[in-house]
Backbone as JSON, one array per atom type, in Angstrom:
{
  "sequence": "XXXXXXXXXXXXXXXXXXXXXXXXXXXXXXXXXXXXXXXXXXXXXXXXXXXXXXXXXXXXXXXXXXXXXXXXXXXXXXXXXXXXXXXXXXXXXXXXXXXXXXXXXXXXXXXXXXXXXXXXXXXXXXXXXXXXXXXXXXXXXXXXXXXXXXXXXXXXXXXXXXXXXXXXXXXXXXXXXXXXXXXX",
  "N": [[-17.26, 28.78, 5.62], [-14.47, 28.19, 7.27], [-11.73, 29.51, 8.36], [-9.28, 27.63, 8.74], [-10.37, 25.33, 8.01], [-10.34, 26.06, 5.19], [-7.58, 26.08, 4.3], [-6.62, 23.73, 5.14], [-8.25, 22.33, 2.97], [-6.47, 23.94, 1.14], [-3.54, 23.01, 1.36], [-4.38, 19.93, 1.37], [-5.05, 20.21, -1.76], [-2.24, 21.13, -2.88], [-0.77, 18.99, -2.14], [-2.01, 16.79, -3.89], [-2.14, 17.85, -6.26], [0.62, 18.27, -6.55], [1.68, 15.26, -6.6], [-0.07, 14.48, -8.58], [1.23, 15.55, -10.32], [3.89, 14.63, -10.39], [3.81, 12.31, -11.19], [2.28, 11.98, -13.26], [4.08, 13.47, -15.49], [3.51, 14.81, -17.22], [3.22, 18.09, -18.76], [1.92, 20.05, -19.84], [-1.23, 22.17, -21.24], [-3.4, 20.45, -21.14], [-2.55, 18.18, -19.43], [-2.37, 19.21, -17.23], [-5.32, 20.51, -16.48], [-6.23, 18.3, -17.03], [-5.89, 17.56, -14.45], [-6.34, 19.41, -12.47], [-8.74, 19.16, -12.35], [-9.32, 16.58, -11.5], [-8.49, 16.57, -9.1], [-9.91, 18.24, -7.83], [-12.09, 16.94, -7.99], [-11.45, 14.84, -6.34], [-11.06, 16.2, -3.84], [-13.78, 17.05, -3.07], [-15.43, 14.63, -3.13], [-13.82, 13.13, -1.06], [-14.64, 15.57, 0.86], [-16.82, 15.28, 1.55], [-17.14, 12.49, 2.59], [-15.1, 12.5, 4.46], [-16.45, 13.55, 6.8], [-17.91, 11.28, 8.04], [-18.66, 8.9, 10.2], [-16.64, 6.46, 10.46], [-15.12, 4.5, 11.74], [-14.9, 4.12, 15.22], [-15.03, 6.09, 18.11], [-12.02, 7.95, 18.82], [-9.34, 7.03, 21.06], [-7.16, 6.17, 23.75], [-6.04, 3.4, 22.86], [-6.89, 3.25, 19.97], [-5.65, 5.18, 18.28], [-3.05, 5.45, 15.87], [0.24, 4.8, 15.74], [2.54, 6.76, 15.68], [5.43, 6.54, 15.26], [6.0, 3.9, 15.4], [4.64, 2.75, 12.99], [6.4, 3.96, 10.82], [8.6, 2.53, 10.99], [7.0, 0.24, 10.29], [6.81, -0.23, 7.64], [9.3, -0.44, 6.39], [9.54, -3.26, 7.79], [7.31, -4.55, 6.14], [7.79, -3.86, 3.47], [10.11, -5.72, 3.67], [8.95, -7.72, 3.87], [7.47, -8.64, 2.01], [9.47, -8.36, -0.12], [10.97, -10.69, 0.34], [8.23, -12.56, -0.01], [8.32, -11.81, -2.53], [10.4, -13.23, -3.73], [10.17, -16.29, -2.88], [7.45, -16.88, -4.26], [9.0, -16.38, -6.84], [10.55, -18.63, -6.97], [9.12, -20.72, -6.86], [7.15, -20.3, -9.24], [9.35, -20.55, -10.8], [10.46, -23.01, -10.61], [10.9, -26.64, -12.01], [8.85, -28.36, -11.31], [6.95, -27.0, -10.3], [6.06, -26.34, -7.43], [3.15, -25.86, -5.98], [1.07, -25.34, -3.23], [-1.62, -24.85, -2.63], [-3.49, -22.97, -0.15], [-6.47, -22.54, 2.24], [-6.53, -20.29, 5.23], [-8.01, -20.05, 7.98], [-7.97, -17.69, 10.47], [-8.45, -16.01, 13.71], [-7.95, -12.61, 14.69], [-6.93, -10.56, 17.66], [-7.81, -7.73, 17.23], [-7.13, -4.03, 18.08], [-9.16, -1.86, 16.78], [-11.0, -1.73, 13.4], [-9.83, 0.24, 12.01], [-7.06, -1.58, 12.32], [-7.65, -3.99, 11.89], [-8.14, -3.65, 8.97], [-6.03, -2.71, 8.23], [-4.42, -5.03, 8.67], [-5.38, -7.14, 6.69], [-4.8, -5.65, 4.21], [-2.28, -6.05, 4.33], [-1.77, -8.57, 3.92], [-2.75, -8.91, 1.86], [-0.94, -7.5, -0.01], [1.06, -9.01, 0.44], [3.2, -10.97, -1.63], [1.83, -14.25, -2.54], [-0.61, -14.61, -1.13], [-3.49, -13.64, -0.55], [-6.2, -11.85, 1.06], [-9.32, -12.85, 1.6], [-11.24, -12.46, 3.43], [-13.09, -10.75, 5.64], [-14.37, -10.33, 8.58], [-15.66, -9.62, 11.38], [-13.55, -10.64, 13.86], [-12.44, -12.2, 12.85], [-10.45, -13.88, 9.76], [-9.93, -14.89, 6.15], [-7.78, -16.07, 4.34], [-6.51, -16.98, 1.43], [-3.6, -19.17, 0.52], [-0.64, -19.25, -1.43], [1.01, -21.19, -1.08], [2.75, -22.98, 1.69], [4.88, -21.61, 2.64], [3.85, -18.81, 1.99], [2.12, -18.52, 3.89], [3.22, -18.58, 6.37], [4.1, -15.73, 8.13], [1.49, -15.52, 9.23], [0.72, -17.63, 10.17], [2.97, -17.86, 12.28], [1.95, -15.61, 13.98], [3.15, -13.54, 13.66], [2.69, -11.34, 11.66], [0.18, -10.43, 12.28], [0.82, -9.53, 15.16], [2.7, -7.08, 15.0], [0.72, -5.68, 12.84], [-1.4, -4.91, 15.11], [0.53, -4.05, 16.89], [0.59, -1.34, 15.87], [-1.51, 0.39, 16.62], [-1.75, -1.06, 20.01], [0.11, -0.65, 23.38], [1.07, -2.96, 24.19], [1.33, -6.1, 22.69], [0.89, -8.94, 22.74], [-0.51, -11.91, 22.88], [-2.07, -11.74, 20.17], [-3.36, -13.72, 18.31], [-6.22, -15.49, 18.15], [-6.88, -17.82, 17.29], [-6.19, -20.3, 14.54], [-6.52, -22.01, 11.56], [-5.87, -24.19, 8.86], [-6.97, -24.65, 5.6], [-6.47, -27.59, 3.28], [-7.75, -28.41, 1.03], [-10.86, -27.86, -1.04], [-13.17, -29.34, -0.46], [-13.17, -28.89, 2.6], [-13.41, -26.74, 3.32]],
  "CA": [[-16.1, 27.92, 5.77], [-13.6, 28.73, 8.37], [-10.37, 29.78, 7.74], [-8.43, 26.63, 9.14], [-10.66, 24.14, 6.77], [-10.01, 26.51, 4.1], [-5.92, 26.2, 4.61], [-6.67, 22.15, 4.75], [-8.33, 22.25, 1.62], [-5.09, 24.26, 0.14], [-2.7, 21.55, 1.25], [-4.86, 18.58, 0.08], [-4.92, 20.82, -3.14], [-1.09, 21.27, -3.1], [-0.27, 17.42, -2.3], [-2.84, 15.63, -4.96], [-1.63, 18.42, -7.94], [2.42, 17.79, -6.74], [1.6, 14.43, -6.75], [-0.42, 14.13, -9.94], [2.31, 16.21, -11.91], [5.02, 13.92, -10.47], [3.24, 10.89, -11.6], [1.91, 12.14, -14.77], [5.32, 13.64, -15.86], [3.49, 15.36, -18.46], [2.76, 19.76, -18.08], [1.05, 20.56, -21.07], [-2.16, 22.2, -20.58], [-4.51, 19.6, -21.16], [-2.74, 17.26, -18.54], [-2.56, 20.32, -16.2], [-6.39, 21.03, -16.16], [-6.81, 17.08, -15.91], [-5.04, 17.18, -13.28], [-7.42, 19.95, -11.34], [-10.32, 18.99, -12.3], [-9.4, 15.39, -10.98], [-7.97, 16.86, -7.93], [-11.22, 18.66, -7.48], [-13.36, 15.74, -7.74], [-11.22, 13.69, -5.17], [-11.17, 16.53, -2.91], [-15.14, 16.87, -3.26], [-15.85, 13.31, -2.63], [-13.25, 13.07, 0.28], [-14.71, 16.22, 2.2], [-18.28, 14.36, 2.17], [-16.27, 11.64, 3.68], [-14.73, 12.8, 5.84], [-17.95, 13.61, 8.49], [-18.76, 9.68, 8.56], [-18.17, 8.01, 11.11], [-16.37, 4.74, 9.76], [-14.1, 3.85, 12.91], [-14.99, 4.53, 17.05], [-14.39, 7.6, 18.58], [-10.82, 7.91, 19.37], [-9.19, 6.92, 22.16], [-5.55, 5.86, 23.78], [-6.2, 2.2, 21.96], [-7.36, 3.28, 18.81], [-4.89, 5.65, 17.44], [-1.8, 5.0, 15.35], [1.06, 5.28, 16.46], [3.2, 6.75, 14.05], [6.82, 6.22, 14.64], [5.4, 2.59, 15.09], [4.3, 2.74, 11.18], [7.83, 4.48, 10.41], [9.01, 1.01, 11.57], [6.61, -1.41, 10.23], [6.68, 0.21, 5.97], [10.3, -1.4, 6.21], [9.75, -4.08, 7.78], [6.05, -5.06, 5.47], [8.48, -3.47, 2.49], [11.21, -6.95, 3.35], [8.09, -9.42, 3.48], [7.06, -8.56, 0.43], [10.42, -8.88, -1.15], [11.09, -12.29, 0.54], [7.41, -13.51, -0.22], [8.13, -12.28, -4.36], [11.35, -14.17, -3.76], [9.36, -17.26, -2.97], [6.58, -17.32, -5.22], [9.4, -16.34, -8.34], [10.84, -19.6, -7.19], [7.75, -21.4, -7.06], [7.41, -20.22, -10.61], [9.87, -21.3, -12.02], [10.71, -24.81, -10.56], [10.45, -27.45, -13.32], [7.75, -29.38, -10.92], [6.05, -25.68, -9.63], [5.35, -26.87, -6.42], [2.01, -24.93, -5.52], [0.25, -26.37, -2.54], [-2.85, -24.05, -1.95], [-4.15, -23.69, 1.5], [-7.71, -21.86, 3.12], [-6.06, -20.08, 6.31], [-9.4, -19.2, 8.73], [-7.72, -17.04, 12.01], [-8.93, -15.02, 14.36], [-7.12, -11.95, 15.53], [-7.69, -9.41, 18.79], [-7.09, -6.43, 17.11], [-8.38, -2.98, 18.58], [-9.86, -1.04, 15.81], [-11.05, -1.32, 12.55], [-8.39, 0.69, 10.64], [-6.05, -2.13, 12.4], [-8.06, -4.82, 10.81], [-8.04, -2.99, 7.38], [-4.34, -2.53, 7.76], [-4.09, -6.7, 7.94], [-5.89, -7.96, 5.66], [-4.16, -5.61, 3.21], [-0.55, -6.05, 4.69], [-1.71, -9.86, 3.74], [-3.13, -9.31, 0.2], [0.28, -6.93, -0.55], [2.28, -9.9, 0.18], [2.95, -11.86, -3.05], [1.38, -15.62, -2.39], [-1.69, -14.61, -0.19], [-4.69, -12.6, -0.73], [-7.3, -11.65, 1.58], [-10.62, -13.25, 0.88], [-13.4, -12.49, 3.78], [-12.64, -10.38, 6.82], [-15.2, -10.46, 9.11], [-15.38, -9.22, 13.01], [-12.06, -10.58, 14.8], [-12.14, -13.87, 11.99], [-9.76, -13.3, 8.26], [-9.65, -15.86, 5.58], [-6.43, -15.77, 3.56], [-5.9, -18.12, 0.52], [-1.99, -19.23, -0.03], [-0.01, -20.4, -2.76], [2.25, -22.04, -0.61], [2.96, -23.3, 2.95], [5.78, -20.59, 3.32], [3.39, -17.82, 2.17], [1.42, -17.83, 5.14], [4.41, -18.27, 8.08], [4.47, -14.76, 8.84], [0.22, -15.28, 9.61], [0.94, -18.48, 11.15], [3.73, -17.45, 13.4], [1.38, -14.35, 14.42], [3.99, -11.71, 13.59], [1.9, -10.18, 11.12], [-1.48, -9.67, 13.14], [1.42, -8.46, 16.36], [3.0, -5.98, 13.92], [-0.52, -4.5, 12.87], [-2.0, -4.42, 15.9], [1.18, -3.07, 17.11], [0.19, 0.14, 15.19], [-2.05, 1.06, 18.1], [-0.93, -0.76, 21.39], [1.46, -0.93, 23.44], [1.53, -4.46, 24.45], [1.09, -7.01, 21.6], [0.78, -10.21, 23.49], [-1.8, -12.82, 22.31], [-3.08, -11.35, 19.31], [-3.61, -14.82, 17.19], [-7.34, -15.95, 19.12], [-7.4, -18.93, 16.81], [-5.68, -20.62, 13.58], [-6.78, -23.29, 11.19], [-5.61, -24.19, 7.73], [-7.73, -26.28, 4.99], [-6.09, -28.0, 1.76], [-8.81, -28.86, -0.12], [-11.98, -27.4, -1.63], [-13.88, -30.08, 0.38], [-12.77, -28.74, 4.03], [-13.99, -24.87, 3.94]],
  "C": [[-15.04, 28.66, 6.6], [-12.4, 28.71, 7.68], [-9.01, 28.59, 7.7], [-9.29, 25.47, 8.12], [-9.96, 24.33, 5.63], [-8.55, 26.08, 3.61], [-5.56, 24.52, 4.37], [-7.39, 21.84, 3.27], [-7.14, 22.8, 0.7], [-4.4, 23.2, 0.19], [-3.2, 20.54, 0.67], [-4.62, 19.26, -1.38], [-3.59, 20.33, -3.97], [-0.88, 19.38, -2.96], [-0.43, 16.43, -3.68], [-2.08, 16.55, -5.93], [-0.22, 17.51, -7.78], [1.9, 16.45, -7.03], [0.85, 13.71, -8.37], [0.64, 14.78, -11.28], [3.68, 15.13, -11.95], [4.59, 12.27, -11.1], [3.15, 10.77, -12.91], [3.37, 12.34, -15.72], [5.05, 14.69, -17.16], [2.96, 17.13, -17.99], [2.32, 20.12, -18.86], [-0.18, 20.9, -20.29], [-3.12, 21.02, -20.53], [-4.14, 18.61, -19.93], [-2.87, 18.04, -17.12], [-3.89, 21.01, -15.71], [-7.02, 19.23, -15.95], [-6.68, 16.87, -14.77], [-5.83, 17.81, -12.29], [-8.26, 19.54, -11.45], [-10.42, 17.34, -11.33], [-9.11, 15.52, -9.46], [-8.95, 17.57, -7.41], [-12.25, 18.07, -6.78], [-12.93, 14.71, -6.83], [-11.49, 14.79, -3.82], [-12.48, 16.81, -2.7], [-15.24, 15.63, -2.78], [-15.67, 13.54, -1.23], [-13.68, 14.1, 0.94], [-16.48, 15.79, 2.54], [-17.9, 12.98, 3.1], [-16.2, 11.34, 4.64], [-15.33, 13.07, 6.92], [-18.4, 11.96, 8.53], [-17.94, 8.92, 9.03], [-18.28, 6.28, 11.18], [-15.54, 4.16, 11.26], [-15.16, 4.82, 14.09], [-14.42, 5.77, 16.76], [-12.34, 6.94, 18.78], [-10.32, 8.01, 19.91], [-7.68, 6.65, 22.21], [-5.35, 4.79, 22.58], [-6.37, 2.12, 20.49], [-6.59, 4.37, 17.86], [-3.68, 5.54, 17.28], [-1.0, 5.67, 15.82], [2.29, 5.56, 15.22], [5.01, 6.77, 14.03], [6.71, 4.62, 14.79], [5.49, 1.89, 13.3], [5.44, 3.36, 10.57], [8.41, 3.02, 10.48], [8.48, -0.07, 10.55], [6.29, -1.27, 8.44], [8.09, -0.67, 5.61], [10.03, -2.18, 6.58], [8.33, -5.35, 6.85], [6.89, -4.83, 4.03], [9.44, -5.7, 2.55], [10.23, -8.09, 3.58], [7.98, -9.5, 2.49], [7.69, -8.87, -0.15], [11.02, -10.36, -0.66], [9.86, -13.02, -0.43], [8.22, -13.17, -1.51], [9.32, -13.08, -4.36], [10.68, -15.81, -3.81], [8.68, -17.37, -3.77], [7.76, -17.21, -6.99], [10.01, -17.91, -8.43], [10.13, -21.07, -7.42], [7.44, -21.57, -8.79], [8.36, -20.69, -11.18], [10.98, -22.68, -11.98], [10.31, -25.41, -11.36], [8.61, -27.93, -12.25], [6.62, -27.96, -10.39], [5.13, -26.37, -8.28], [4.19, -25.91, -5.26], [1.34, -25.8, -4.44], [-1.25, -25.16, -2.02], [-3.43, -24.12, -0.91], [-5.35, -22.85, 1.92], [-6.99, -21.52, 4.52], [-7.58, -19.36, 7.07], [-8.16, -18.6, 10.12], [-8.89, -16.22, 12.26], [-8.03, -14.23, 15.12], [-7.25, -10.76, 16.54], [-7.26, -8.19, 18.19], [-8.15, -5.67, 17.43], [-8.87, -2.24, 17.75], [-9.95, -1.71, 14.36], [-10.42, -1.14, 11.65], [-7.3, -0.64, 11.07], [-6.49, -3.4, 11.36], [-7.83, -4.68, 9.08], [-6.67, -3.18, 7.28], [-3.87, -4.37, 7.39], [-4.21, -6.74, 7.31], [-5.31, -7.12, 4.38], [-3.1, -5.57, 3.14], [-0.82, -7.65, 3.77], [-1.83, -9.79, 2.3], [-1.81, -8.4, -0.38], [1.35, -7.78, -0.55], [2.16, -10.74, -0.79], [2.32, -13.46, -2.18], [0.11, -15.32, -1.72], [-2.42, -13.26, -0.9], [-5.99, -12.45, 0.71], [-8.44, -11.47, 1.41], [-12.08, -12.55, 1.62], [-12.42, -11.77, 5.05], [-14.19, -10.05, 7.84], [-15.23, -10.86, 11.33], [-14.13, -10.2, 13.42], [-11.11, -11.95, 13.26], [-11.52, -12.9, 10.21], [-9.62, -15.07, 7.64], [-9.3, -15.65, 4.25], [-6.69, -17.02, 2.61], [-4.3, -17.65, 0.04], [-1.81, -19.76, -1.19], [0.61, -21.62, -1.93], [2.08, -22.26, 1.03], [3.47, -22.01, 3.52], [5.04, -19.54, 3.18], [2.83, -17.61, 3.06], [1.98, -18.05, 6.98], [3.92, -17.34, 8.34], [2.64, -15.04, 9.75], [0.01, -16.69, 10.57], [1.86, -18.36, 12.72], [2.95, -16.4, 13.98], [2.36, -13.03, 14.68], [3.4, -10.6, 12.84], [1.4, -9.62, 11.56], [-0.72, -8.83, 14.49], [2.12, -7.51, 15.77], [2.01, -5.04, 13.81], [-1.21, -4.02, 13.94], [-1.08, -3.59, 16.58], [1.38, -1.3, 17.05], [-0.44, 0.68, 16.15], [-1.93, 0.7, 19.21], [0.06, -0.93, 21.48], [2.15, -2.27, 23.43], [0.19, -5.18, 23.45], [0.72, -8.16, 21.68], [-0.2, -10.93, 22.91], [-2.74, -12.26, 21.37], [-3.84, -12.36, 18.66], [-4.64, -15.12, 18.5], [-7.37, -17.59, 18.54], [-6.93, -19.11, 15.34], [-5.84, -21.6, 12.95], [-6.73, -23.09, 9.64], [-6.66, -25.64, 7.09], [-7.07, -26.32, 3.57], [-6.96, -28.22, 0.63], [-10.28, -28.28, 0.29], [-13.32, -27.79, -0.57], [-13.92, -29.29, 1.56], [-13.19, -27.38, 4.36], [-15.28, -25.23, 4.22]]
}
């Protein structure tokens, strides 16, 4: 093992413990040897992992851009608290006006991880989940009409794909909503 893996295995070390002590809250030994041994067995897994090649090589197109994602944690942070705004009011209207909808798109995004990043920017927003993702095509179920604006307007899918280019332009390939059970 080379000396520079070695040094990346310390830091993962150091991150997952800080992170499991700040979580846990507890320092006794027993939660202090759960804590390595669990931090062991993630960093074990993750360095078998890490050699498989889940995404493309990496290119201009395909890697994040990271004061991009500095950017888009606030602005996926104020959907979220709009959508739970919406659905709490949804809840607790006397009449609960739920209208459920099947959203099929299709969106051009360049990689992989950008796809991944949708479909769970979509299922983190309260009212929508992300059901089927499948090469360029995603199919979202709503609570509501308003839950799936941001995926209708195509700000979401130009947001994520945003993450890796520069120009965002025509990401939405294709958009079609179904109300009923019948229509998928």
């Amino acid at each position: 093992m080379k000396l520079n893996s070695l040094r990346i295995y310390i830091v993962k070390f150091a991150i997952l413990m800080g992170t499991w002590l700040l979580l846990s809250g507890h320092f006794d030994l027993f939660h202090i040897t759960l804590g390595v041994f669990s931090v062991l067995l993630v960093i074990a897994v993750n360095s078998r992992l890490a050699g498989h090649p889940f995404f493309a090589p990496a290119g201009p197109e395909t890697r994040i851009r990271w004061l991009r994602l500095l950017a888009y944690i606030p602005w996926l942070t104020w959907q979220i608290i709009i959508s739970s705004l919406q659905v709490a009011w949804v809840i607790m209207h006397p009449k609960m006006p739920v209208n459920p909808s099947l959203i099929r798109f299709k969106a051009k995004l360049p990689t992989t991880a950008a796809k991944v990043i949708l479909g769970n920017s979509i299922t983190l927003t309260p009212g929508t989940i992300t059901l089927l993702v499948e090469d360029d095509g995603f199919l979202v179920h709503s609570l509501t009409d308003a839950s799936f604006a941001g995926i209708a307007d195509g700000s979401l899918p130009e947001h994520a794909a945003g993450l890796f280019q520069k120009k965002t332009e025509n990401v939405m390939i294709s958009f079609d909503i179904s109300k009923t059970v019948g229509e998928v």
